[in-house]
Backbone as CSV, one residue per row, in Angstrom:
resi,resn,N_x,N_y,N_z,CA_x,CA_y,CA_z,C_x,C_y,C_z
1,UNK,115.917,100.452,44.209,114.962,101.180,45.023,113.789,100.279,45.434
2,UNK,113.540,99.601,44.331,112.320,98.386,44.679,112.607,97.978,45.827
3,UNK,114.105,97.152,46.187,114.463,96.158,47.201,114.422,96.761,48.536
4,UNK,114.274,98.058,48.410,114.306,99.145,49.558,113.085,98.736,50.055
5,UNK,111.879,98.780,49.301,110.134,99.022,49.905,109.673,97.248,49.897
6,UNK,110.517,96.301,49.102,110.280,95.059,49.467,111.055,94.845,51.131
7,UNK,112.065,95.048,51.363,112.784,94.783,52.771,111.753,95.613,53.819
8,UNK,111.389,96.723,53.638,110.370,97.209,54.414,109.252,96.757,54.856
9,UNK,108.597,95.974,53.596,107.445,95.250,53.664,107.888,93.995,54.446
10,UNK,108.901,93.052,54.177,109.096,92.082,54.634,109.474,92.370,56.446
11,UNK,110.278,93.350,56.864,109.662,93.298,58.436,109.019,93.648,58.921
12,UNK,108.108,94.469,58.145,106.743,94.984,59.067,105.676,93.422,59.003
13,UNK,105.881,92.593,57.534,104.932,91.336,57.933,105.503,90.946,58.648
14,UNK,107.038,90.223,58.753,107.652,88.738,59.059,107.740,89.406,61.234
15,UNK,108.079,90.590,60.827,108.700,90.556,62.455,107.888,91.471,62.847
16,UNK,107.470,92.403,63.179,106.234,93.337,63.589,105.518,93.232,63.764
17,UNK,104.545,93.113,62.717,103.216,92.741,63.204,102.939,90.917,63.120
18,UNK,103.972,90.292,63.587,104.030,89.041,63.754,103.089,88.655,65.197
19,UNK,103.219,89.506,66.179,102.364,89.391,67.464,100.728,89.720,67.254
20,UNK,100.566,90.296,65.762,99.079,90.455,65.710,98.166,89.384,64.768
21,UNK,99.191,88.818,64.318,98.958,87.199,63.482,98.606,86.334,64.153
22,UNK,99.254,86.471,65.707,99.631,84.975,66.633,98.053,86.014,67.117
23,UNK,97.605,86.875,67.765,96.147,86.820,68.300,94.969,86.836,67.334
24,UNK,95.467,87.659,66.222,94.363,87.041,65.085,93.750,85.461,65.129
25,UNK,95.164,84.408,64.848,94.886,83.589,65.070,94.032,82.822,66.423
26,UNK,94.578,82.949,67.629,94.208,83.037,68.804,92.641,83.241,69.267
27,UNK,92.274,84.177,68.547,90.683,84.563,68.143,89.954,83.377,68.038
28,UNK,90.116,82.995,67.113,89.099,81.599,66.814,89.261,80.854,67.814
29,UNK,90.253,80.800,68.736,90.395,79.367,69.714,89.630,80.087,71.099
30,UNK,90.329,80.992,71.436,89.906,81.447,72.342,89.636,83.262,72.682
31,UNK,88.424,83.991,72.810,88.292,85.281,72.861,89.156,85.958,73.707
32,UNK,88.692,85.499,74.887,89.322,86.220,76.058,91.101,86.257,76.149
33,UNK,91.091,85.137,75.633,92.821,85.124,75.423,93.013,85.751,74.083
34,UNK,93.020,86.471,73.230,93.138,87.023,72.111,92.644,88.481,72.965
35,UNK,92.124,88.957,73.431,91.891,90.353,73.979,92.080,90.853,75.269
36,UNK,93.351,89.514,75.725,94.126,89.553,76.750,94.487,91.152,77.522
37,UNK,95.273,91.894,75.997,95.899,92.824,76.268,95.100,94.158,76.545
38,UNK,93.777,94.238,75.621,92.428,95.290,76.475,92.376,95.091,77.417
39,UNK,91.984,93.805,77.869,91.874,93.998,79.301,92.612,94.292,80.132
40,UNK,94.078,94.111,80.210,95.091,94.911,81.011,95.099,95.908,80.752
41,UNK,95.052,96.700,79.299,94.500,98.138,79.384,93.605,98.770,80.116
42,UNK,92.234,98.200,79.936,90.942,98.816,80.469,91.296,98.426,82.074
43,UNK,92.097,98.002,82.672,92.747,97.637,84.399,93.174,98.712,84.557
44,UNK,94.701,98.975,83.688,95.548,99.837,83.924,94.883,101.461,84.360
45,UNK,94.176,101.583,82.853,93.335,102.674,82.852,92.018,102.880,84.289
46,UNK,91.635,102.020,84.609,90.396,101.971,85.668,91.655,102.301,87.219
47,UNK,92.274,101.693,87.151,93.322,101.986,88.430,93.540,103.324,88.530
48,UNK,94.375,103.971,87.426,95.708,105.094,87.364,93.976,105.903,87.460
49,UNK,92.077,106.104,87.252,91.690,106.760,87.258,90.827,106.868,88.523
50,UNK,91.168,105.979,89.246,90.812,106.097,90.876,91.741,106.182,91.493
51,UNK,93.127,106.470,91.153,93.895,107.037,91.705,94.007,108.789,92.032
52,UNK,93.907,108.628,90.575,93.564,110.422,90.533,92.223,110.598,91.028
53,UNK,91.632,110.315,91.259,90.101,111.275,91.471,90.207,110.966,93.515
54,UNK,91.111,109.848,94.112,91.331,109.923,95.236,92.561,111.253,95.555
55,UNK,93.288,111.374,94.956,94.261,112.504,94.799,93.733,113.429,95.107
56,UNK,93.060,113.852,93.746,91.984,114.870,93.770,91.415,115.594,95.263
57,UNK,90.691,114.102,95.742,89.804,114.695,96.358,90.369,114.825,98.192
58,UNK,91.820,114.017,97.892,92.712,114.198,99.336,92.980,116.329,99.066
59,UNK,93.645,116.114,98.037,93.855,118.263,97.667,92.693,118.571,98.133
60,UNK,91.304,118.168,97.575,90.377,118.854,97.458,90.052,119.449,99.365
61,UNK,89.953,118.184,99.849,89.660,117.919,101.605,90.477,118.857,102.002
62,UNK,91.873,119.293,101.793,92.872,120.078,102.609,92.598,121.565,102.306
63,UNK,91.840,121.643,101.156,91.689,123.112,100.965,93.303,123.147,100.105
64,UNK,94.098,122.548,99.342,95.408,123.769,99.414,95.045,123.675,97.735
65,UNK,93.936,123.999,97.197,94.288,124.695,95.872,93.852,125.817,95.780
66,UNK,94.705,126.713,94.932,94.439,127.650,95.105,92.803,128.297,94.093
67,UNK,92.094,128.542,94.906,90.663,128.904,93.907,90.687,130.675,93.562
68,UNK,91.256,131.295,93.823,91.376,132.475,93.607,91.018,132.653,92.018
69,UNK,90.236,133.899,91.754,90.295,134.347,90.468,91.063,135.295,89.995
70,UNK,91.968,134.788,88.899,93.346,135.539,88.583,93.459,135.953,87.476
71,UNK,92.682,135.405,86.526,93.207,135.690,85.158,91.421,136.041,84.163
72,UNK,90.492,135.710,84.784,89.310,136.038,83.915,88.431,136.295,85.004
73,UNK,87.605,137.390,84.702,86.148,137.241,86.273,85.183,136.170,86.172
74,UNK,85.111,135.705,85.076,83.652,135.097,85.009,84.614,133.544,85.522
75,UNK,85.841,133.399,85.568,86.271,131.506,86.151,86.141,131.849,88.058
């Protein structure tokens, strides 16, 4: 049963979180390249959210949502 939770341990270090060793390391040499991958996040995220709020506001311009109150008086 031991060899069960040692083999477990050994690929979550050796092969898994092997890509967070190589930017750990990476850190000391260089920042921006070690937090490479935020920043394609914080892109991704800044894009896909001026996408929607242009969406938004193309629906909004046409009038086609429906604003009717249907289900509570006070919305």
């Amino acid at each position: 049963m031991k060899d069960i939770f040692n083999a477990i341990q050994e690929l979550f270090e050796t092969v898994l979180l092997a890509p967070y060793d190589a930017l750990r390391a990476l850190e000391l040499e260089n920042w921006f390249g070690a937090n490479i991958v935020t920043w394609i996040f914080m892109a991704i995220g800044i894009v896909a959210f001026v996408y929607w709020m242009l969406q938004l506001k193309s629906f909004n311009d046409n009038n086609e949502e429906d604003k009717s109150i249907s289900s509570h008086s006070y919305l």
